[in-house]
N, C-alpha and C positions, 0 to 999 in steps of 0.2 A: 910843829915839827914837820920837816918836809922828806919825803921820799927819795932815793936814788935820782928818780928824773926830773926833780924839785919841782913835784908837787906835793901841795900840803896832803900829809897823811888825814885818812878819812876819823872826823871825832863823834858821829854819829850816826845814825841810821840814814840818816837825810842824805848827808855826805856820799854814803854808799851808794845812795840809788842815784844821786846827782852824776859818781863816776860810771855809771853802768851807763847813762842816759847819753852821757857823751861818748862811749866808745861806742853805742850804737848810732852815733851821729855819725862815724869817721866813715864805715867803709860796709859792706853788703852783706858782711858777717862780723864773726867778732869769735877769738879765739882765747882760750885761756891763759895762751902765751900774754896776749894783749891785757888781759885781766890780772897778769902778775906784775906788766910792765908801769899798768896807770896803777896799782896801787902800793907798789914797791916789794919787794919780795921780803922784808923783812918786817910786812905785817900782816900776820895771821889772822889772827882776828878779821878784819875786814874783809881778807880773801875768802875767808870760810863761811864770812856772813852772807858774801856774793850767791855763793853757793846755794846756801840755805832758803836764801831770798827768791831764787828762781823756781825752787821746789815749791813754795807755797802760791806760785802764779798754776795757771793754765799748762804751763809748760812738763809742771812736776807731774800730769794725768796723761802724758804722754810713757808709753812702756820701756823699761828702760836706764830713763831719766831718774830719776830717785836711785836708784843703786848707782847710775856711777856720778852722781852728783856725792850721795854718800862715800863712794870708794877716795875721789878728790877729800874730802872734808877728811874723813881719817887721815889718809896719806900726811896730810897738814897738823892735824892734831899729835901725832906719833911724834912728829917733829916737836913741836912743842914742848910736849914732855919731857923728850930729853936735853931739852936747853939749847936745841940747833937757832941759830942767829938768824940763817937766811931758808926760805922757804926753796926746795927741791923738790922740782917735778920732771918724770921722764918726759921726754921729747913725745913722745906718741900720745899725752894727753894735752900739753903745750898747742898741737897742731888741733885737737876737738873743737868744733867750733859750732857756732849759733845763729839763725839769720837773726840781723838787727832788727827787722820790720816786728819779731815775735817780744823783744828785749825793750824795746820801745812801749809795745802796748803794756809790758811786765811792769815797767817802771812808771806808766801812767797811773797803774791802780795801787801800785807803791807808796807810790807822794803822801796822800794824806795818811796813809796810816802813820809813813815816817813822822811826821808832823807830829802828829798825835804821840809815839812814843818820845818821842825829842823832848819837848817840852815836859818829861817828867820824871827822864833818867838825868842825874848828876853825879858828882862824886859826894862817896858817904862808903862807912863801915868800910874804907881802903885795904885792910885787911882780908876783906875775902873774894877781893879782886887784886890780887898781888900776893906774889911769893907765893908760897904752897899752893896758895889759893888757885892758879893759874894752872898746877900742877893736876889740881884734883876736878878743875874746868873741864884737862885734854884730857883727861883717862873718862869721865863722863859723858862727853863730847865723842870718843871712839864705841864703850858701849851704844849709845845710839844709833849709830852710824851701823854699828852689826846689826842693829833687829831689822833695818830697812831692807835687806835683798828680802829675806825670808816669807816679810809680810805686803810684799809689793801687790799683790794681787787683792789684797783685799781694796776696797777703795779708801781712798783719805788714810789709812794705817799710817802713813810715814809723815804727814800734817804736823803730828803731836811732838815725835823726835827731832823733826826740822823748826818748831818754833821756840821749841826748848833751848836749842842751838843757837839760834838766832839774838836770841835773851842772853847766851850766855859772854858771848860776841859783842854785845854793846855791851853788857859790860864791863869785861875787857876792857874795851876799848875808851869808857868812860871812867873806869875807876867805879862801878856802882855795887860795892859790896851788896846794898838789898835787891836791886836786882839780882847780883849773884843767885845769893839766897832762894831768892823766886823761880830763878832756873831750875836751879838742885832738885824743886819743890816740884817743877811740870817738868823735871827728867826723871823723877823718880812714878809721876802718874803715868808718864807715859810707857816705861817700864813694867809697872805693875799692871796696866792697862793692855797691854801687848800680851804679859805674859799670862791674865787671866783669860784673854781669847785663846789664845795658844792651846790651852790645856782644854778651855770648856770646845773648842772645836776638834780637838784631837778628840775626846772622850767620845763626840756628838757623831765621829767618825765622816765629817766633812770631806775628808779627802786634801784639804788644802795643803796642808802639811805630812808627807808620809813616810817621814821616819821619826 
């Protein structure tokens, strides 16, 4: 299947970081506009995994980064849900942009790991990657997405909710109900995970959270 600007839409992990690797080939930054244009606007998934993919580099330890990497990733998941066709992003996130030299080195240490999940997502269990399925992806995919401003400050906190994300994205994208599955299973630790620091640092009177 090919995109808007007839290229083929991305069918895996590999895919994705191959397109990120050429738009940081093109020019001295690279804008999200560009990140909608090479992947077509009428694939979620893939944009969202873009997203996700940079949070787990170097880039996601920059302050910041992580919430509006997450603010993108909801934006896109909301849509989702409600059955919108084409992906909508206001113009003022369109123009956010990235130096290539950082997106290069992102997608260097990308490659093998792609590799490595490539070869072991396929299609299976189509049912909980499709229809509802898809439905109960984007409402899990936005709870995620909300615990990340909150716990920005602790270190690595938003790792767990961005690879959950990431998982749930290829499968999407692959059709991998057990993938699925697997997501559900590290959105729900990450959750539970989040939510038990939450409370043992409230209690511990940490200060990090103070309402």
């Amino acid at each position: 299947m090919t995109s808007e600007n007839g290229t083929r839409e991305p069918q895996s992990v590999g895919d994705v970081v191959e397109g990120i690797a050429e738009l940081a080939g093109r020019d001295s930054r690279v804008t999200i506009g560009d990140v909608l244009e090479r992947f077509g606007n009428r694939s979620f998934a893939p944009v969202m995994m873009v997203f996700a993919l940079v949070e787990l580099t170097p880039a996601g330890g920059i302050p910041g980064v992580p919430t509006f990497l997450a603010v993108c990733i909801s934006l896109i998941a909301v849509q989702m849900l409600f059955g919108r066709d084409h992906i909508w992003v206001p113009e003022w996130i369109k123009r956010r942009s990235a130096p290539s030299k950082r997106l290069r080195q992102a997608t260097g240490k990308l490659e093998t790991v792609a590799e490595r999940v490539d070869s072991v997502a396929h299609s299976r269990l189509e049912q909980f990657a499709s229809g509802i399925g898809l439905k109960i992806a984007a409402a899990i995919i936005i709870a995620l997405c909300l615990t990340i401003p909150p716990f920005e400050v602790v270190p690595f906190a938003s790792t767990g909710p961005m690879l959950a994300i990431d998982v749930i994205c290829l499968a999407i994208m692959v059709r991998d109900g057990l993938a699925m599955l697997i997501a559900w299973a590290l959105a729900a630790a990450a959750l539970i995970g989040l939510g038990i620091y939450y409370f043992a640092s409230d209690t511990a009177g940490t200060g990090y959270f103070p309402f």
